[in-house]
N, C-alpha and C positions, 0 to 999 in steps of 0.2 A: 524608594521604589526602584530607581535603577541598579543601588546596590544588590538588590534582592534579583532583577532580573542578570546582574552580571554572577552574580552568586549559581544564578539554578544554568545559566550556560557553563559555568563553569565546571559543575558537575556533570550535566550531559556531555560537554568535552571530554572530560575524565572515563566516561564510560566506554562511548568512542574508543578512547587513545587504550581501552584494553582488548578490544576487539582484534581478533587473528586479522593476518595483515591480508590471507586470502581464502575466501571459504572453500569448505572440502570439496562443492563442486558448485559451478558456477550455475545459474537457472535460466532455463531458455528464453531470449526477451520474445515477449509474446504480439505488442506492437497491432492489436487490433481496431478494427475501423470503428470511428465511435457512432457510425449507422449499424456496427454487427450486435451493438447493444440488443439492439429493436424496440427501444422507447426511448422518450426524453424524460432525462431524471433530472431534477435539483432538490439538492439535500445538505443541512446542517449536521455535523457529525463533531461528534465531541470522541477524540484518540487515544487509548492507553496504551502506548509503545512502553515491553520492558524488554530490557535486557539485561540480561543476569540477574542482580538483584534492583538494578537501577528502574524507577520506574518513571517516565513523564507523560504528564498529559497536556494534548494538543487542541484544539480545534480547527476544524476544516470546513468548506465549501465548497461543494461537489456540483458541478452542473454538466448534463449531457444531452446533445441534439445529435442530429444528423451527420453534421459537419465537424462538432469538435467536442474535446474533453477539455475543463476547466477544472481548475482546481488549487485553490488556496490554502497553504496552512500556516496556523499561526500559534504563536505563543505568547500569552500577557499582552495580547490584542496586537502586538506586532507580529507581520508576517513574514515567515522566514523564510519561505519557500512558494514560489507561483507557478503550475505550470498550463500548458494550451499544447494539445496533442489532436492534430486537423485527420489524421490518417498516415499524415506522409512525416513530420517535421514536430520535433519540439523540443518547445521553447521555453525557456528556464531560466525565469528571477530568482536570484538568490539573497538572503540576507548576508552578510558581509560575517555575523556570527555564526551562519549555519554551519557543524560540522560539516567535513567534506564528507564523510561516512554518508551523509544523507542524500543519494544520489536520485534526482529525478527520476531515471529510465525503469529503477526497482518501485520508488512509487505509484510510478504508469502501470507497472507489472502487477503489484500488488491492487490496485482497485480492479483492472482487467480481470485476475482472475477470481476475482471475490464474485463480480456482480453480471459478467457477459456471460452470455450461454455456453454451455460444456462445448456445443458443436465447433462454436469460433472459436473458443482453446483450443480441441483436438485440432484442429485444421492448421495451425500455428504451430504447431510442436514436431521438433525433427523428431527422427524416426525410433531413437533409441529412448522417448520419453512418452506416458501416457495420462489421461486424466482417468481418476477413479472418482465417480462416484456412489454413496451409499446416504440412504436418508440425510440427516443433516451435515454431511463431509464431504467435501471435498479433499481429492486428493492430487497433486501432483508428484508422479513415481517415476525413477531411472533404474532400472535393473530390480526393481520389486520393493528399493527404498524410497521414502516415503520421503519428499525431499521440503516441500509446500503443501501447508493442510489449512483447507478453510472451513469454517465450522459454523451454523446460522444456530446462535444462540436462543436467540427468539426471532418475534416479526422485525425488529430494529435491531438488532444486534449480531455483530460479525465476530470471529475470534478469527487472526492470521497465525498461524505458526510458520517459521521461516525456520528451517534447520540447517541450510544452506547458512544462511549468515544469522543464525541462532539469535534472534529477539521474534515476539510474540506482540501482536497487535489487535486493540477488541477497537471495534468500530463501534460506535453507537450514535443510531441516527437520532437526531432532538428536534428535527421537523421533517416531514416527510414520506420519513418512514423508509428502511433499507428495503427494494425490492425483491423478494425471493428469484433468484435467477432460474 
């Protein structure tokens, strides 16, 4: 078993290590109040991150109140990655194999703008970037390109596309149920 989990790290390294050393343009961290949610969510999510052709999947644990964003993820029931975002500060366990690729502040970014309301996107976003949306899209655009697109697949299900640092992420909730933002 360990060989098999140092095996699938090793190839997620490998995917990693082909990734441009910096994306075409960087995305704005968005860093919003986890009271601008406007409910408390906890949810089981099961993650297909690919990139390129490389695909892995994760499981996560999403909890949101008032006061803070929780958020676990794991792989082969170990956890690689912990984070707690109160509004102001976060805090970030790492597993010692996590790639460094996998940075907290774009996964804070990423659930934000999947699941908060457009309004506390817009309000967050300097001035030369906009949220579009259209039925099941979102869109994050700088000069009219389309840079972060979130897509509600179904009632449970998210697609992320990141063009910025080019891998594609489907959230699928397995309790709970993803909230339509």
């Amino acid at each position: 078993m360990q060989r098999l989990i140092v095996l699938l790290l090793c190839v997620l390294l490998a995917a990693c290590a082909t990734r441009p050393a910096r994306p075409a343009v960087e995305l704005p961290a968005l860093r919003l109040a986890p009271s601008a949610l406007g409910h408390e969510l906890a949810v089981q999510q099961r993650l297909a991150f690919r990139f390129g052709t490389h695909l892995r999947e994760l499981d996560a644990l999403l909890e949101v109140d008032a006061s803070e964003v929780r958020l676990a993820v794991q792989a082969m029931g170990r956890t690689g990655v912990s984070l707690q975002w109160d509004g102001k500060h976060l805090a970030e366990q790492r597993a010692p194999w996590l790639p460094a690729a996998v940075r907290g502040e774009r996964v804070l970014d990423d659930v934000q703008f999947s699941l908060w309301p457009a309004d506390a996107i817009r309000a967050a976003l300097p001035a030369d970037w906009e949220l579009v949306e259209r039925g099941a899209f979102r869109e994050l655009r700088r000069n009219g390109q389309v840079w972060l697109q979130r897509e509600q697949v179904d009632a449970g299900t998210l697609r992320v596309r990141n063009g910025a640092d080019d891998y594609e992420l489907t959230i699928e909730s397995v309790a709970g149920g993803v909230q339509d933002p």
